[in-house]
Backbone as CSV, one residue per row, in Angstrom:
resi,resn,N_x,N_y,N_z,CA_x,CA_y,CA_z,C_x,C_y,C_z
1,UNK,-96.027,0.131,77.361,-95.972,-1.334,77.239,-97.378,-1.900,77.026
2,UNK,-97.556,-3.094,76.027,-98.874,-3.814,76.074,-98.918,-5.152,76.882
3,UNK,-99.696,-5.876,77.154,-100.184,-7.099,77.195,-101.109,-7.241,76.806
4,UNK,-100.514,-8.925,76.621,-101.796,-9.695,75.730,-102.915,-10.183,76.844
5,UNK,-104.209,-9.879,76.183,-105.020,-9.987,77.713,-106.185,-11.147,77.021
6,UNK,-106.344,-11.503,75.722,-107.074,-12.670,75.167,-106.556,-12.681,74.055
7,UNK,-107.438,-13.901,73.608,-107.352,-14.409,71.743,-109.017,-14.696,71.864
8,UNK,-109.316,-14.889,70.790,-110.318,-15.408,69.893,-110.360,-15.942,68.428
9,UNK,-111.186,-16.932,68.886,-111.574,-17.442,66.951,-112.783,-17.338,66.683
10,UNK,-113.286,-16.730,65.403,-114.225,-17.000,64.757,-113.980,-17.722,63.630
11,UNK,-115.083,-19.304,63.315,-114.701,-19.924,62.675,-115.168,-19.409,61.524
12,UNK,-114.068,-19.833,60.154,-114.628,-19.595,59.075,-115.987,-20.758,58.485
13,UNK,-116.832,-19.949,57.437,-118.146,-21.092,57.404,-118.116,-21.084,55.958
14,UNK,-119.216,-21.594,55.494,-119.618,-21.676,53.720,-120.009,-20.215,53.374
15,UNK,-120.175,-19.250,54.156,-121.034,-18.252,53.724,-120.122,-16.772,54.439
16,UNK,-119.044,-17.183,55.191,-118.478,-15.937,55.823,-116.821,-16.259,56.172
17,UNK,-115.673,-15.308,55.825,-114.863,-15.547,56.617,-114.564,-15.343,57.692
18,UNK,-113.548,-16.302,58.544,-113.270,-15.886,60.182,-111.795,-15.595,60.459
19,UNK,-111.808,-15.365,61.358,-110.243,-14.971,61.792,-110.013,-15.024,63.507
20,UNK,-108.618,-14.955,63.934,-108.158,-15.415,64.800,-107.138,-13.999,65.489
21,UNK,-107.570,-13.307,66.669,-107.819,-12.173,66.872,-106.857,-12.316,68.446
22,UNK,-106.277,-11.322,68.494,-105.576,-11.063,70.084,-106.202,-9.729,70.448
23,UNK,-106.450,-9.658,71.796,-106.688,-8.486,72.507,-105.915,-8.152,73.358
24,UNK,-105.275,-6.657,73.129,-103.755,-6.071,74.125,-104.612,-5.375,74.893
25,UNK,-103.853,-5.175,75.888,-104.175,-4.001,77.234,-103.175,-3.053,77.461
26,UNK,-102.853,-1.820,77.266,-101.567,-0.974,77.432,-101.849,-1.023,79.231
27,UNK,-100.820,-1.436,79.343,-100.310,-1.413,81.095,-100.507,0.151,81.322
28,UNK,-100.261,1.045,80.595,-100.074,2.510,81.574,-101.332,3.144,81.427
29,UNK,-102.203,3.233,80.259,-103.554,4.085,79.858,-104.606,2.547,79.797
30,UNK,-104.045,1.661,80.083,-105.550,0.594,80.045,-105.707,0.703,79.419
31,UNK,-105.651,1.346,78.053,-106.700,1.457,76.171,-106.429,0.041,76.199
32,UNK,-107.441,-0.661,75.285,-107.421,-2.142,74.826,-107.547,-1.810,73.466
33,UNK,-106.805,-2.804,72.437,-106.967,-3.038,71.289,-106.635,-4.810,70.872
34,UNK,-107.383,-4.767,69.370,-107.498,-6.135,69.203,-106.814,-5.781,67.725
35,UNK,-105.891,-6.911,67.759,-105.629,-7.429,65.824,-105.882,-8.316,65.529
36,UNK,-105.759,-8.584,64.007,-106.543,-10.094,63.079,-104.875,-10.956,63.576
37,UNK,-104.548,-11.667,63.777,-103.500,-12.563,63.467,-103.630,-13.398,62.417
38,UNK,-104.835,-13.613,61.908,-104.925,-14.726,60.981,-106.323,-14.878,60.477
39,UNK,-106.548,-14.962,59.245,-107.763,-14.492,58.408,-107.872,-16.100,57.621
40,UNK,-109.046,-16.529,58.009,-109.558,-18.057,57.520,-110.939,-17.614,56.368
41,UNK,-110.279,-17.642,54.906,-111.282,-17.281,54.118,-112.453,-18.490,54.551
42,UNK,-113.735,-18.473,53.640,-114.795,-18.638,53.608,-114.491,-19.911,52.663
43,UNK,-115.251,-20.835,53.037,-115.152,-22.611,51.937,-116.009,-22.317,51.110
44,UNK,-115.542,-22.258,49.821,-116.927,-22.040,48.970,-116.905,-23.160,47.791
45,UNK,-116.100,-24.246,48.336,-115.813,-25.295,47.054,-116.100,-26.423,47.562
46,UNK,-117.203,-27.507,48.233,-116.986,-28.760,48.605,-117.483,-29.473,47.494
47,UNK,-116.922,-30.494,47.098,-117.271,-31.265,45.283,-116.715,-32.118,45.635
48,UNK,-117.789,-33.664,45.265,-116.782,-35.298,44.930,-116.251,-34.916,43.723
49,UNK,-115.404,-35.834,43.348,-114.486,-35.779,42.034,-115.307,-36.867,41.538
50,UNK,-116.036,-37.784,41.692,-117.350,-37.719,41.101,-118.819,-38.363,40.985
51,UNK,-119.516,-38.031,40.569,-120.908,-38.296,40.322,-121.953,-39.578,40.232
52,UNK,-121.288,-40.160,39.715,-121.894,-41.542,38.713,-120.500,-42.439,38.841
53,UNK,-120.938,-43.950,38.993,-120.011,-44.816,39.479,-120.838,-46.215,38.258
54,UNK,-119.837,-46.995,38.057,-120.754,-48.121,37.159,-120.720,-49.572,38.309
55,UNK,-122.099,-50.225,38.279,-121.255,-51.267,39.618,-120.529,-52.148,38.603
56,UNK,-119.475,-52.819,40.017,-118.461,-53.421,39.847,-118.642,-54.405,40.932
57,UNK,-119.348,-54.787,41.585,-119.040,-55.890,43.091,-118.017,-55.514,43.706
58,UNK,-117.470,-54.035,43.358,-116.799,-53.502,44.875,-117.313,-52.530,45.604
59,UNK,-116.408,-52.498,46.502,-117.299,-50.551,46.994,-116.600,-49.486,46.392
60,UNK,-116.945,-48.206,46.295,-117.315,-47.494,45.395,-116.889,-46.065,46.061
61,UNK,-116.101,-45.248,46.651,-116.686,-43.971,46.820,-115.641,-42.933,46.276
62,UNK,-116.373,-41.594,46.250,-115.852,-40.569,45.051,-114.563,-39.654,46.728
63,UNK,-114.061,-38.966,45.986,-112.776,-38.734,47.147,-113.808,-37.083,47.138
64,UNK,-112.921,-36.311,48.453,-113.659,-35.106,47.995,-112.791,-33.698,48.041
65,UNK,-112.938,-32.595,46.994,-112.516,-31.330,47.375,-112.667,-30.192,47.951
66,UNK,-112.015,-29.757,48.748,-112.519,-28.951,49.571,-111.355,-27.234,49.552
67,UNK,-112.100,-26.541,49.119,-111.312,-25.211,49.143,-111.935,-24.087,49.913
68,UNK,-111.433,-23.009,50.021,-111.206,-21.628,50.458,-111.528,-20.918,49.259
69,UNK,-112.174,-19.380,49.056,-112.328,-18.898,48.557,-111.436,-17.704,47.861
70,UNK,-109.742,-18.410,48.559,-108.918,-17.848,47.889,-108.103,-19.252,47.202
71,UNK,-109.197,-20.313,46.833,-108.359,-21.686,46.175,-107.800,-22.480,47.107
72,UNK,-107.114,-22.160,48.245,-106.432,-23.083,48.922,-107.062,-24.340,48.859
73,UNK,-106.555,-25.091,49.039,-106.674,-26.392,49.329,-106.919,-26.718,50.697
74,UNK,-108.015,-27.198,51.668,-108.016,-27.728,52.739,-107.764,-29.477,52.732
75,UNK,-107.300,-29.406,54.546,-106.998,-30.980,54.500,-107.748,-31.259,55.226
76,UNK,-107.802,-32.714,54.342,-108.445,-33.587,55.568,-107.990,-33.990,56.918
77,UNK,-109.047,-33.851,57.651,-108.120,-34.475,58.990,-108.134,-33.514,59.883
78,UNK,-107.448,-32.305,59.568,-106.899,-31.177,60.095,-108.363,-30.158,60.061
79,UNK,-109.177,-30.011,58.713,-110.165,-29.018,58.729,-111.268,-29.316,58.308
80,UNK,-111.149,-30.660,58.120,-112.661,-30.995,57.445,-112.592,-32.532,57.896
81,UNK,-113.925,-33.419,58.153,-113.689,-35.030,58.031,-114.771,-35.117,57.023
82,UNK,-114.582,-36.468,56.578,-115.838,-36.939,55.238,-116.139,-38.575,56.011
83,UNK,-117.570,-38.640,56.225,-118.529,-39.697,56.254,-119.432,-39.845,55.297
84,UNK,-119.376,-41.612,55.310,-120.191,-41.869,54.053,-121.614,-42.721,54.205
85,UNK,-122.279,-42.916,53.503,-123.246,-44.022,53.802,-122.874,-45.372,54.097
86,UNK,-123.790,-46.279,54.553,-123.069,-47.419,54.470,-123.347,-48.173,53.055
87,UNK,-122.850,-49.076,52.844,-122.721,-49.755,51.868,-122.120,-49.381,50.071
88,UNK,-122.562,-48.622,50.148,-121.238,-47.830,48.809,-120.812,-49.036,48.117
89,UNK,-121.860,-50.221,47.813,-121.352,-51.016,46.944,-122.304,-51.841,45.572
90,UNK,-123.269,-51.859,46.283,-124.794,-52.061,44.995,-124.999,-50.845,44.439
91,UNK,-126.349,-51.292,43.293,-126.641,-49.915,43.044,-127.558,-49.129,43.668
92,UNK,-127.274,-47.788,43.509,-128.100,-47.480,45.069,-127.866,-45.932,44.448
93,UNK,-128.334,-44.845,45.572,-127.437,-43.454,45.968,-127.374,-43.422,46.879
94,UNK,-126.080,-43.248,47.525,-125.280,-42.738,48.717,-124.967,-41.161,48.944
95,UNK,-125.025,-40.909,50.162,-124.596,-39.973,50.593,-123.035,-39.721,51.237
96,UNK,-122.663,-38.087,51.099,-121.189,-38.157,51.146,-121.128,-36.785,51.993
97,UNK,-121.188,-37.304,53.754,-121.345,-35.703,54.346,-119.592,-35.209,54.756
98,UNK,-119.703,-34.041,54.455,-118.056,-33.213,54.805,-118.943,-32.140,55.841
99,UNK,-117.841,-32.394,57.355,-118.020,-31.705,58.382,-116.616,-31.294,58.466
100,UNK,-117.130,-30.039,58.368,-115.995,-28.735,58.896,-115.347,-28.702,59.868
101,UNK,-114.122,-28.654,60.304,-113.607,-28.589,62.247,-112.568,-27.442,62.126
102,UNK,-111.678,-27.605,63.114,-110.904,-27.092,63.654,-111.160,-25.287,63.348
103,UNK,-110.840,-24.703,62.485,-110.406,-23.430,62.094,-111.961,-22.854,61.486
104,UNK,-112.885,-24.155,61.200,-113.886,-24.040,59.888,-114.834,-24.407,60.532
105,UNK,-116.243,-24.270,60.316,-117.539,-24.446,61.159,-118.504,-24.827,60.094
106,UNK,-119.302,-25.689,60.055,-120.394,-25.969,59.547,-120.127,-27.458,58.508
107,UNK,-121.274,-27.865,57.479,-121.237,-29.108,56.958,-122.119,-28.771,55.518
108,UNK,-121.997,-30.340,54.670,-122.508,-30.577,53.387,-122.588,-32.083,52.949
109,UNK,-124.000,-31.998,52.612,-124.348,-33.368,52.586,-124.394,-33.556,50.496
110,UNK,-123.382,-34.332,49.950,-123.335,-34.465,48.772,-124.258,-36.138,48.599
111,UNK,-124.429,-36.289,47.153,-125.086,-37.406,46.609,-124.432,-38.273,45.933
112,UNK,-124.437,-39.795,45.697,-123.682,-39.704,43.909,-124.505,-41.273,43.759
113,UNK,-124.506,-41.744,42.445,-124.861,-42.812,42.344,-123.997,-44.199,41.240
114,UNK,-124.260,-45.201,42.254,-124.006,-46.435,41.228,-124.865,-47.017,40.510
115,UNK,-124.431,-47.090,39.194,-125.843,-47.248,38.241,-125.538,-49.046,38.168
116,UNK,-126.471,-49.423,36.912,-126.047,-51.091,36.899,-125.578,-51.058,35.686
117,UNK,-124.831,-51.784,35.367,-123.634,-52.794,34.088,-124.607,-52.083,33.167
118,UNK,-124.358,-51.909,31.860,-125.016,-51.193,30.960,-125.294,-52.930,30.039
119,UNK,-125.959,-52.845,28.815,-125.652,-53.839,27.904,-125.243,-53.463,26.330
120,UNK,-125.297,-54.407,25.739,-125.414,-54.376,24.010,-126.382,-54.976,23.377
121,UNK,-126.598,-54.237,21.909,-127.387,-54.863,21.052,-127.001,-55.733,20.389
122,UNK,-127.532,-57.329,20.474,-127.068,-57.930,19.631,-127.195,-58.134,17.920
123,UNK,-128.448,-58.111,18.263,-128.832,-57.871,16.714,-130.370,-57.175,16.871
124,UNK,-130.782,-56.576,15.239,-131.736,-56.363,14.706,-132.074,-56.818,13.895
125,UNK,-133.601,-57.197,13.836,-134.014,-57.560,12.729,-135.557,-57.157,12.026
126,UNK,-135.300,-56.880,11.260,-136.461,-56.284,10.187,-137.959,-56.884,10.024
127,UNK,-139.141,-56.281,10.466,-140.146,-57.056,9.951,-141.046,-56.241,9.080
128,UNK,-142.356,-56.554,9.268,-143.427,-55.807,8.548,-143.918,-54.513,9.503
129,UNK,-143.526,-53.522,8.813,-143.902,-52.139,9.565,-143.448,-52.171,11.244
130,UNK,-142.126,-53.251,11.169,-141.571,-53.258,12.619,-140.169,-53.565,12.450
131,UNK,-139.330,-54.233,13.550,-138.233,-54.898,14.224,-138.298,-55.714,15.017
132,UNK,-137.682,-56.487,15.521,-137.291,-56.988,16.657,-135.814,-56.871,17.260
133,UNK,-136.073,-56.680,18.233,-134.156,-56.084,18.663,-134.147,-57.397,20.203
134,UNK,-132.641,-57.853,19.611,-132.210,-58.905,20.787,-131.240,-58.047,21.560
135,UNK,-131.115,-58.325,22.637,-129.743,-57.718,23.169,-129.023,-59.325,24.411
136,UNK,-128.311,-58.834,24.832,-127.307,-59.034,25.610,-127.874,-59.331,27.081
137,UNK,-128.395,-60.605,28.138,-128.790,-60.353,28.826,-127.841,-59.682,30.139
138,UNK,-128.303,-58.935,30.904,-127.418,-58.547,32.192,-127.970,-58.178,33.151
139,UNK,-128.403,-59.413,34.142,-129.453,-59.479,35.333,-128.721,-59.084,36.687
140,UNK,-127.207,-58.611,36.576,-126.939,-58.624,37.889,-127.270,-57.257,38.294
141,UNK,-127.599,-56.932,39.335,-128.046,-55.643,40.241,-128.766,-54.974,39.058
142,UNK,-130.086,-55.762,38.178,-130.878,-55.092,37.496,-132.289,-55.303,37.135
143,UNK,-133.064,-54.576,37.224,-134.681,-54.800,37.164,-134.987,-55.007,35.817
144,UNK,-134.631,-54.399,34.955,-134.917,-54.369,33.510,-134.427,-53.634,32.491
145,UNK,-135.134,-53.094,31.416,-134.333,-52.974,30.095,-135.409,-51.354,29.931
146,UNK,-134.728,-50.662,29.003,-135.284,-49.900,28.057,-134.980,-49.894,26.515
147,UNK,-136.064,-50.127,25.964,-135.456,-49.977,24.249,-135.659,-48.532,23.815
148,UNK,-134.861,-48.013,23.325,-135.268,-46.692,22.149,-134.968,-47.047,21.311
149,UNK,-135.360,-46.300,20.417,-135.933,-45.770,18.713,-136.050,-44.852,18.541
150,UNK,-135.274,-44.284,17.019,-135.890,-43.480,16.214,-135.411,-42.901,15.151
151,UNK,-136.018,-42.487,13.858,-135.693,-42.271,12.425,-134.399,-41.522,12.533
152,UNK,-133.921,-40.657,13.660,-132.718,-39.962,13.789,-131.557,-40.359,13.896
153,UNK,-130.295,-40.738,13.981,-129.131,-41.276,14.613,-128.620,-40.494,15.788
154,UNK,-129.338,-39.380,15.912,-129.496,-38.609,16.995,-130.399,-38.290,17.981
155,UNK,-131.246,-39.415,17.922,-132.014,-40.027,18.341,-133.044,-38.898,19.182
156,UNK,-133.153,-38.361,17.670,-134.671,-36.873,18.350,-135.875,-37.399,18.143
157,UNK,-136.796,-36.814,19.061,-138.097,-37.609,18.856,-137.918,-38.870,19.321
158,UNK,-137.228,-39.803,19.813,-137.229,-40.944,19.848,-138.179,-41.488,20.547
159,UNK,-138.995,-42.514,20.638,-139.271,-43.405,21.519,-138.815,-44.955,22.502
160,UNK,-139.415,-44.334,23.577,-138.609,-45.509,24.766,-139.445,-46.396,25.319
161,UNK,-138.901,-47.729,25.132,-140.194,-48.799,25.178,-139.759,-49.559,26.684
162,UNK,-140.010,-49.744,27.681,-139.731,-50.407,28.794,-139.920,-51.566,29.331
163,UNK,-139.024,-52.053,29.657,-139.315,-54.230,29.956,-138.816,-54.052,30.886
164,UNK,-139.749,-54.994,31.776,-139.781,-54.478,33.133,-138.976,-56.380,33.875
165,UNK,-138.685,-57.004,33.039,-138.130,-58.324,33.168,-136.528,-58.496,33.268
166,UNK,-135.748,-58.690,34.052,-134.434,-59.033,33.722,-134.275,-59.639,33.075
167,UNK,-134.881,-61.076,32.528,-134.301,-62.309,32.080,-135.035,-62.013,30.603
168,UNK,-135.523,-60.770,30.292,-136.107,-60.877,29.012,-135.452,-60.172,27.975
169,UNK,-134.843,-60.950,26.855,-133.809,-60.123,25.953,-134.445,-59.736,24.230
170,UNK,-135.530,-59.777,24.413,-135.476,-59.213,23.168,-137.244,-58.613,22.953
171,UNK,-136.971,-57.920,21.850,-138.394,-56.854,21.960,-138.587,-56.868,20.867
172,UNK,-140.330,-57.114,20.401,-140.596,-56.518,19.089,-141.611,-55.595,18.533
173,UNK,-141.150,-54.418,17.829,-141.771,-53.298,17.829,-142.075,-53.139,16.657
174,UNK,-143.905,-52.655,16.691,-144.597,-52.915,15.310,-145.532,-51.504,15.147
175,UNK,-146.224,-50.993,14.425,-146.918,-49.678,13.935,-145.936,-48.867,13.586
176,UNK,-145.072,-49.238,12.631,-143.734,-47.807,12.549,-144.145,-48.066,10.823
177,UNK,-143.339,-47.232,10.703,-143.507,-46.719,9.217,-143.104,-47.536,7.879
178,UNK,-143.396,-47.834,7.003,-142.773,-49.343,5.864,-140.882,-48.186,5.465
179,UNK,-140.353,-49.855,5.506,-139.132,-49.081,4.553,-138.843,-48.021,4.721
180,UNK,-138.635,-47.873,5.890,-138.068,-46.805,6.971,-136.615,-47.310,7.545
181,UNK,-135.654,-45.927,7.459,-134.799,-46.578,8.674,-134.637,-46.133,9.851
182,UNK,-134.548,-46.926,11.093,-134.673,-46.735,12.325,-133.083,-47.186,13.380
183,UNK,-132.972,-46.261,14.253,-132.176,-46.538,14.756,-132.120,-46.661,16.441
184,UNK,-131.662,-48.031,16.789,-132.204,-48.678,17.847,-130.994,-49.224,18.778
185,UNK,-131.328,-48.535,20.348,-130.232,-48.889,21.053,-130.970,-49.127,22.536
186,UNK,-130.248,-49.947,23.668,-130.568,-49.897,24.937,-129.962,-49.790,25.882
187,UNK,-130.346,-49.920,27.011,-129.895,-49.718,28.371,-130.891,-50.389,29.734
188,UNK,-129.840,-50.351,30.317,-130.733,-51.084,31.966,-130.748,-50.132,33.083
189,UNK,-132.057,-50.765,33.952,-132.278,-50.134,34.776,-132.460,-50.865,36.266
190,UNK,-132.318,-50.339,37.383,-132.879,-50.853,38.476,-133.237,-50.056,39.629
191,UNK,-134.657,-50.420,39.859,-135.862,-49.825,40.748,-135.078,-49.687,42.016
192,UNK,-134.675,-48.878,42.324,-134.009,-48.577,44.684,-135.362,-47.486,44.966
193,UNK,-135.134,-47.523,45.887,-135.723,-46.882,47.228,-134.581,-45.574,47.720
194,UNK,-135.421,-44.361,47.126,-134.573,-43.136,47.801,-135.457,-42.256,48.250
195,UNK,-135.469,-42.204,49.882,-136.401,-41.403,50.496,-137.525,-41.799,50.251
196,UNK,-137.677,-43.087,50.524,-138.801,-43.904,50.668,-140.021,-43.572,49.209
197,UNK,-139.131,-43.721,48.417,-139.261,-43.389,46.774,-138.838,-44.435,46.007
198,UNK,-139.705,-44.999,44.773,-139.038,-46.229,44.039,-138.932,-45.025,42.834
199,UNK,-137.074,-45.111,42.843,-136.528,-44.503,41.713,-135.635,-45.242,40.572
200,UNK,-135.664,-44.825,39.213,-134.945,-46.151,38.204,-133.515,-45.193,38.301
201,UNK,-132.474,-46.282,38.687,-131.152,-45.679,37.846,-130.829,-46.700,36.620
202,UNK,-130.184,-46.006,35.942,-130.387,-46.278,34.730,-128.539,-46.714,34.306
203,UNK,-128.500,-47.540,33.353,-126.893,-47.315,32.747,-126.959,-46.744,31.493
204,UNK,-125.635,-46.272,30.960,-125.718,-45.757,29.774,-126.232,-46.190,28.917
205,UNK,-126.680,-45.557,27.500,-127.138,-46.071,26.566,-126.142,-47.313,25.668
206,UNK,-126.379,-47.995,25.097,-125.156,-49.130,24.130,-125.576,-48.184,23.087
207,UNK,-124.504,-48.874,22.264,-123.796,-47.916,21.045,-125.468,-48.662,20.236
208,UNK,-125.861,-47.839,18.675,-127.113,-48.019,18.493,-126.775,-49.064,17.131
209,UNK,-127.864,-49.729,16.399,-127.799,-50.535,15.929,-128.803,-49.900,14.545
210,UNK,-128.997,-50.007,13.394,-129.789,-49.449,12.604,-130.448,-50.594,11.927
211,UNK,-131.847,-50.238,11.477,-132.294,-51.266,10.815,-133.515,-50.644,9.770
212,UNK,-133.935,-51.311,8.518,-135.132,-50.747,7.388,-136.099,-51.550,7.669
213,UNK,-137.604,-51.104,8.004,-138.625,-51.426,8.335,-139.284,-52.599,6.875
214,UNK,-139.489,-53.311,7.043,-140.244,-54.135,5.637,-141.531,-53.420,5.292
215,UNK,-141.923,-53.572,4.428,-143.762,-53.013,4.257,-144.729,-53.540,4.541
């Protein structure tokens, strides 16, 4: 005859699996032995679903996945919780920590960011060995503008000209080549504080605008 004389868990982590173990005692020879009852692979998947957020004047946060290294799916609640930064609603980067429980041991601190409203070009216009490009103003949750350029539509080599003004919509760019064509698009930016760091996030580029240099 056996008895059961313990259990144990070792939790599973990011880097090892664990399992959940009984130890018998044979009543007549005392031998002890132990079996796995239950084998908790190793988490090797924690990921937001996603990255980059555009603001909106709401809050903002990415959901998250969490697997086993045989795919399973973990739940929330039960094997993992997710805390977030506060505010998850300007533009900013936030943090997104997933702590491991019950069955699972350890944590992961993810990133993601809200950029600001992107804009458009309104127009271009042609000068002497230049342009001037108007755009679209869009001052909310934004420091300023970037213009690019360049002879490519694929915009290699390009150059990026920076306005450091919200309220300033238009740029004019001169030493370029006569009777040339150039192709010219922008985007916004705004200066945060990450890790006591002034960093630009940026919005996407607007669709580009083309224009022929005068002589």
């Amino acid at each position: 005859k056996r008895q059961e004389k313990s259990r144990a868990l070792t939790k599973a982590t990011t880097s090892k699996d664990g399992k959940r173990t009984a130890t018998y005692i044979c009543t007549g020879c005392k031998a002890t032995y132990t079996k796995t009852l239950q084998t908790y692979y190793k988490v090797n998947t924690i990921k937001l679903n996603k990255t980059a957020y555009t603001y909106n004047g709401k809050v903002q946060k990415p959901s998250v996945t969490v697997k086993d290294s045989k795919g399973k799916t973990l739940k929330k609640g039960t094997d993992y919780t997710v805390s977030y930064s506060s505010g998850c609603k300007n533009v900013g980067r936030y943090t997104v920590k997933v702590t491991l429980k019950g069955n699972y041991s350890g944590s992961k601190s993810m990133t993601y960011n809200i950029n600001p409203k992107g804009t458009g070009v309104s127009k271009v216009t042609a000068a002497k060995k230049g342009f001037k490009v108007t755009w679209k103003k869009q001052a909310t949750q934004t420091t300023g503008y970037q213009v690019q350029y360049s002879t490519s539509s694929k915009f290699k080599k390009a150059k990026t000209v920076t306005i450091s003004k919200n309220k300033t919509t238009s740029k004019s760019v001169g030493k370029l080549s006569a009777k040339k064509k150039y192709y010219v698009r922008v985007r916004t930016y705004k200066t945060v504080k990450i890790g006591g760091k002034s960093v630009k996030l940026y919005s996407g580029w607007s669709k580009a605008k083309s224009v022929t240099t005068k002589k």
